[in-house]
N, C-alpha and C positions, 0 to 999 in steps of 0.2 A: 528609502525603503529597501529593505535588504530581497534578494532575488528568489525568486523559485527556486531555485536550485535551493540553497540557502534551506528553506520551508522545508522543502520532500527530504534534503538530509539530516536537517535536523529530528523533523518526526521519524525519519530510519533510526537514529539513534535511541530518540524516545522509546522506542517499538523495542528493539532488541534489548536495552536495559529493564524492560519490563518484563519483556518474552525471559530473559536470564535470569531475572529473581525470581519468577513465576516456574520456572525449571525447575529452580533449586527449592523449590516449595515443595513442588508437587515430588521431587527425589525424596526431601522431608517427611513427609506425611506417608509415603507408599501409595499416592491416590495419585494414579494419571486419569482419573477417569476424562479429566477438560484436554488432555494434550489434542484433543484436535482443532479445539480452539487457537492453544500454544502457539502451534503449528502453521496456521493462517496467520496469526500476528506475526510471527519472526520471517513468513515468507513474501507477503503482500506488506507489513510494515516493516522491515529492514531489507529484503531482497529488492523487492518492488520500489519503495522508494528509493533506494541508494540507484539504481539503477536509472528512475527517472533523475534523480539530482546528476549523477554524471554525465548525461545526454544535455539535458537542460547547460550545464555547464559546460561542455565542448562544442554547444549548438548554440551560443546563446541567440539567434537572429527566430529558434525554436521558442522561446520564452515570450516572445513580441505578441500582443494581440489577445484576442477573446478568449480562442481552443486552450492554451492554457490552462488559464485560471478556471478555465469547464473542467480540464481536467483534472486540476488543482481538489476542488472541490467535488469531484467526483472520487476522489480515489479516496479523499480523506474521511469523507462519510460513508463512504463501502466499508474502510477500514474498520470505522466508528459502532456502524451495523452487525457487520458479520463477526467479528470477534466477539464478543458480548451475546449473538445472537446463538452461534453454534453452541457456548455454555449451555445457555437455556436451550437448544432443542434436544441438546445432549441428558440434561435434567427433567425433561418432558413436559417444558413451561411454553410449549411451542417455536413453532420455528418460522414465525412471522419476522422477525427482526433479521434471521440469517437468511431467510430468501430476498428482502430487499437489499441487504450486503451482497449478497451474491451478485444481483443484476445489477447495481451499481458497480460491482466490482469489474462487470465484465464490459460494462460502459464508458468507466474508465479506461481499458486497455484499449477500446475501442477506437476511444477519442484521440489516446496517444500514437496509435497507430497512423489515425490520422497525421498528427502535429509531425510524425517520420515521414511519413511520403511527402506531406508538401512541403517538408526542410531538405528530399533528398540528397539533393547537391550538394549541402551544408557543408560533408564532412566529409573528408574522402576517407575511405577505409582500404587499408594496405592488402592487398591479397596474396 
């Protein structure tokens, strides 16, 4: 079974090759009216994730356990929610979908905050 780390970077890639063909759409057409969607995907799915895959990967005793895969799954249906949702509250088809992305989203960070403090020691960081 390939690792967390593995998952969070590969969807980082996923993310930014969608967020870049989705740019060059909206360059195309003259219509940004969704870049704030764009926007969340290229920063929560390529920032955010690349970010947890590098941690995960220079922490791997960080990857061990429950918090994780909570997080795993938390970040990835915040992603799932809020991108798709901010379109539609932007098109005024409501904004039920990007308020549960949001809170999920911010659950995620939460959790992974978590998964840093109790890996403190993990990693020493050069000062």
């Amino acid at each position: 079974m390939k690792s967390i780390s593995f998952w969070f970077f590969i969807l980082g890639v996923a993310s930014v090759l969608i967020g870049m063909i989705w740019g060059i759409q909206m360059s195309a057409t003259h219509d940004h009216l969704l870049s704030p969607a764009h926007a969340h995907l290229n920063l929560l799915g390529w920032v955010s994730f690349s970010i947890f895959a590098f941690y995960y990967h220079l922490v791997p005793d960080a990857a061990e356990g429950t918090l994780p895969q909570v997080h795993f799954t938390l970040a990835v249906s915040g992603l799932v929610l809020i991108v798709p949702g901010i379109a539609m509250a932007i098109q005024g088809q409501g904004e039920t979908l990007a308020k549960l992305g949001s809170v999920l989203s911010v659950l995620n960070m939460l959790v992974f905050a978590a998964v840093v403090v109790r890996n403190r020691n993990a990693i020493a960081i050069a000062a």
